[in-house]
FIZA-590765 format. One record per atom (N, C-alpha, C): x, y negated, z. Coordinates in steps of 0.1 Angstrom, whole numbers, plus 5000, padded with zeros to 4 digits. Each point is the difference from the previous one (the first is absolute). Example, Ala and Ser with C-alpha at 12.3 -4.5 7.8 and 13.67 -1.06 7.14 Angstrom:
REM FIZA-590765
513250575078
499149885000
500949885000
499649894993
500949895000
499249895008
REM end
This chain:
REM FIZA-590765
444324927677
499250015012
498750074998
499750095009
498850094998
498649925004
499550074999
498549925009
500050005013
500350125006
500149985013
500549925007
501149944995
500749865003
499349884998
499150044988
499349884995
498950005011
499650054998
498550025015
500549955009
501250065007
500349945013
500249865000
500649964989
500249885000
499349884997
499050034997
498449894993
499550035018
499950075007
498950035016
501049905008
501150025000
501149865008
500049904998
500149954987
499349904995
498849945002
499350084995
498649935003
499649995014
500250065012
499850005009
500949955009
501249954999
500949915013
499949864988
500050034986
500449854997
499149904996
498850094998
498749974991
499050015009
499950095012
499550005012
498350084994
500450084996
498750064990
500050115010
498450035000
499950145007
498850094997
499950135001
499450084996
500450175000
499150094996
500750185000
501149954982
500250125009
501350054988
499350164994
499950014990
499950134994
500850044989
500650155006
500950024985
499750134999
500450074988
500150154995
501050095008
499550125003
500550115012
501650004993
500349994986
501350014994
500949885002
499749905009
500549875002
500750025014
501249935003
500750005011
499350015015
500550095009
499449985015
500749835003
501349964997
500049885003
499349905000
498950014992
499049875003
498850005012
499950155002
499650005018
500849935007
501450045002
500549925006
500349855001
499549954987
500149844996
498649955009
498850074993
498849995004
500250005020
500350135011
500449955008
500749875009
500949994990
500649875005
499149884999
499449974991
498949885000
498650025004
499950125004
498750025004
498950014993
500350094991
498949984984
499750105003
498850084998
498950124993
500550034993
500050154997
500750094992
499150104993
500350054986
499350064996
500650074989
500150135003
500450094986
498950094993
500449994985
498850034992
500450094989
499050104994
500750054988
500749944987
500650074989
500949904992
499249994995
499849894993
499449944990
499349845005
500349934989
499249855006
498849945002
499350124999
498949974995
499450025021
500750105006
499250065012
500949835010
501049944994
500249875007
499249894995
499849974982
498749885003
498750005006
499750144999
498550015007
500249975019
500950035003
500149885017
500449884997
500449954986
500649845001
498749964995
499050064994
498849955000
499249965013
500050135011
499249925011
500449995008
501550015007
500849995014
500949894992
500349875015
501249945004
501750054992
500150024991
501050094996
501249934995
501249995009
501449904996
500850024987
500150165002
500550044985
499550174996
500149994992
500050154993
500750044991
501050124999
500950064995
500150125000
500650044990
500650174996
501250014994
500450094999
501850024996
499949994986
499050024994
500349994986
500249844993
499849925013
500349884994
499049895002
498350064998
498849915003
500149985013
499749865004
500149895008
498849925000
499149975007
499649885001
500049945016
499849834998
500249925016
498749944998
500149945014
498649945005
500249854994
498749964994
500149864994
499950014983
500150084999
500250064983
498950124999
500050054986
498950104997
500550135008
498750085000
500350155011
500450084986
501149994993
500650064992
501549974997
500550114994
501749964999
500349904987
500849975007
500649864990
501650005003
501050064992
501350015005
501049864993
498449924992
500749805000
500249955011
498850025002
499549965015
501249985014
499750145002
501250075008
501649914999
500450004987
500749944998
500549874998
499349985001
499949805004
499949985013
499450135010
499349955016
501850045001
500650084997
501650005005
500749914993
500149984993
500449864994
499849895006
498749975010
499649915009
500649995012
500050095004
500850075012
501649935000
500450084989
501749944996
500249855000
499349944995
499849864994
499949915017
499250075006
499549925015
501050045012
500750145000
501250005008
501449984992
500149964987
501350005000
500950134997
499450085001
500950105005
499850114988
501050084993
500250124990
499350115007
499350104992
499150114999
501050075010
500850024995
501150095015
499849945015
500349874998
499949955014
498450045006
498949994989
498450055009
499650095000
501250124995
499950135004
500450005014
501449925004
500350045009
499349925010
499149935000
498949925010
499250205002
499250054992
499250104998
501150125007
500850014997
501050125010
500250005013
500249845002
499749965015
498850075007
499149984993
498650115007
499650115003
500550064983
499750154998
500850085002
501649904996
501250114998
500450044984
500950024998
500150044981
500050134997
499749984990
499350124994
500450044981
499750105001
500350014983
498950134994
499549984986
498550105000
500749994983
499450145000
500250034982
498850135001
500050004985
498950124998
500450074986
500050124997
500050064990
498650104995
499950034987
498749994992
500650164995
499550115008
500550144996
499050024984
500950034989
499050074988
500250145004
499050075010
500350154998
498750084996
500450124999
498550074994
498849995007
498950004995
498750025006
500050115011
500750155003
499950115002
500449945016
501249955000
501349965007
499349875008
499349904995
498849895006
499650095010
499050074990
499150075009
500450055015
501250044999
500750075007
500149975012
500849864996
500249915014
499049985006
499049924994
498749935004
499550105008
499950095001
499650125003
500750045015
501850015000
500449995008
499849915012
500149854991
499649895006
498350065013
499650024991
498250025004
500350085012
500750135003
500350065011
500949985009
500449885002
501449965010
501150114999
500649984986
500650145001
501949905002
499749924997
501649874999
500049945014
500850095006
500549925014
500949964999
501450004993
500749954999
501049944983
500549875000
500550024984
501249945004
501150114994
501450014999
500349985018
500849905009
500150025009
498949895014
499049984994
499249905008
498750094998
499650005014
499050065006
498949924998
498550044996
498749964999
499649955015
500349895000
499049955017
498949964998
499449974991
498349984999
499749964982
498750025002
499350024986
498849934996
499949914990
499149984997
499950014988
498150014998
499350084988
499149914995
500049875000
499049934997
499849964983
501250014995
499950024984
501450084997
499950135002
501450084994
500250025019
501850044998
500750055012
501049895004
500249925008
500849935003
500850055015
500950054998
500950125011
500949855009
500049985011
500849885006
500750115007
501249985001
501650085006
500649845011
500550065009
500549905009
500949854992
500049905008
500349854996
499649994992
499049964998
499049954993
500050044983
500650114997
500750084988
498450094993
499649974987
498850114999
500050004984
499350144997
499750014988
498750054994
499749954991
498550074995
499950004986
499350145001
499850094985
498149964997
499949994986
498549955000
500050044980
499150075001
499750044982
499649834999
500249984983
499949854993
498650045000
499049935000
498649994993
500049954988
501449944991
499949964986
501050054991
500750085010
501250054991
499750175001
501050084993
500250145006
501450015003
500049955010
501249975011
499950005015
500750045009
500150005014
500549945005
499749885003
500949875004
500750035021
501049934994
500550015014
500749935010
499749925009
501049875005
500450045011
500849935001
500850045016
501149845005
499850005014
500649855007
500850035008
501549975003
500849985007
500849915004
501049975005
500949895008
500749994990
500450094986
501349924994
498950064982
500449964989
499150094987
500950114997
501650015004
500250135000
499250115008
499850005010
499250065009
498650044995
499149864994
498850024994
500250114989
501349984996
499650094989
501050145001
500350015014
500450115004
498750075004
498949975006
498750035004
499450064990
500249924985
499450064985
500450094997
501350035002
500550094991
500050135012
499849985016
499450135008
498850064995
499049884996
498650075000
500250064986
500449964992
500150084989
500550144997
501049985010
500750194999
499050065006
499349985015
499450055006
498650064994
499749894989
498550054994
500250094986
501649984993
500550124995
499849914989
500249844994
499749974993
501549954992
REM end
């Protein structure tokens, strides 16, 4: 189970069972489905660049329910404004323990809302020349489309995150720690997600 699952599933919890409230903030590389989580219970929403550091500094002075990024770091309200993936793991373990119910079954509580989903990412090692390249591309809206899904909107708030119709998207973003071009992509099935990977990749010639 990815984090995205995990996120979705600590904000349901804590909020129908636990009756906790507050914003939600996560990294621009984290699911649109937790907008839609956030919608349904009427939470504040907030996307931020990657890194955990641009989510403790709001869990320092705002109301803040959870905070998350795809890489894994999590933190919830009631605990430190830092990731703890013990933590994390006990609050779903709490969860399980008080409904009764198997990790599958509180996914499928969480699909009920958002709908299912599947998200993978691959970690391009390609040349610096070829980086350059894209980012570059990237920089000039030069990618309207990858393999057969059309670019319907774009956001630039940390990297390129390209959203293509039902709720299907991918984004390309240079590592700040690696020399690598990281790349995720979300769809309805993980063959699909990683039908999405392996478009952007021909398309950027990688």
């Amino acid at each position: 189970m990815d984090s995205h699952h995990i996120i979705l599933l600590l904000i349901h919890y804590l909020v129908k069972y636990k009756k906790f409230t507050g914003k939600v903030v996560v990294a621009v590389s984290t699911t649109p489905k937790v907008e839609k989580m956030c919608k349904h219970y009427g939470l504040e929403y907030q996307v931020v660049k990657i890194g955990f550091k641009w989510i403790c500094g709001i869990m320092i002075t705002d109301d803040v329910l959870l905070g998350g990024e795809e890489s894994g770091g999590i933190a919830i309200k009631g605990h430190i404004p830092e990731r703890d993936g013990i933590w994390m793991g006990l609050t779903i373990w709490e969860y399980m323990a008080r409904s009764g119910k198997t990790l599958e079954e509180l996914i499928q509580e969480v699909y009920a809302i958002v709908g299912p989903f599947s998200y993978d990412r691959s970690d391009l090692h390609i040349s610096e020349a070829l980086k350059q390249q894209v980012l570059k591309a990237c920089t000039e809206n030069k990618y309207t489309k990858f393999g057969g899904l059309e670019v319907r909107r774009l956001e630039t708030i940390d990297g390129w995150k390209y959203h293509f119709d039902n709720d299907q998207w991918l984004m390309i973003r240079a590592s700040g720690t690696e020399p690598v071009l990281r790349t995720y992509a979300e769809s309805n099935s993980l063959e699909n997600a990683r039908k999405i990977l392996a478009a952007c990749k021909e398309t950027i010639g990688a």
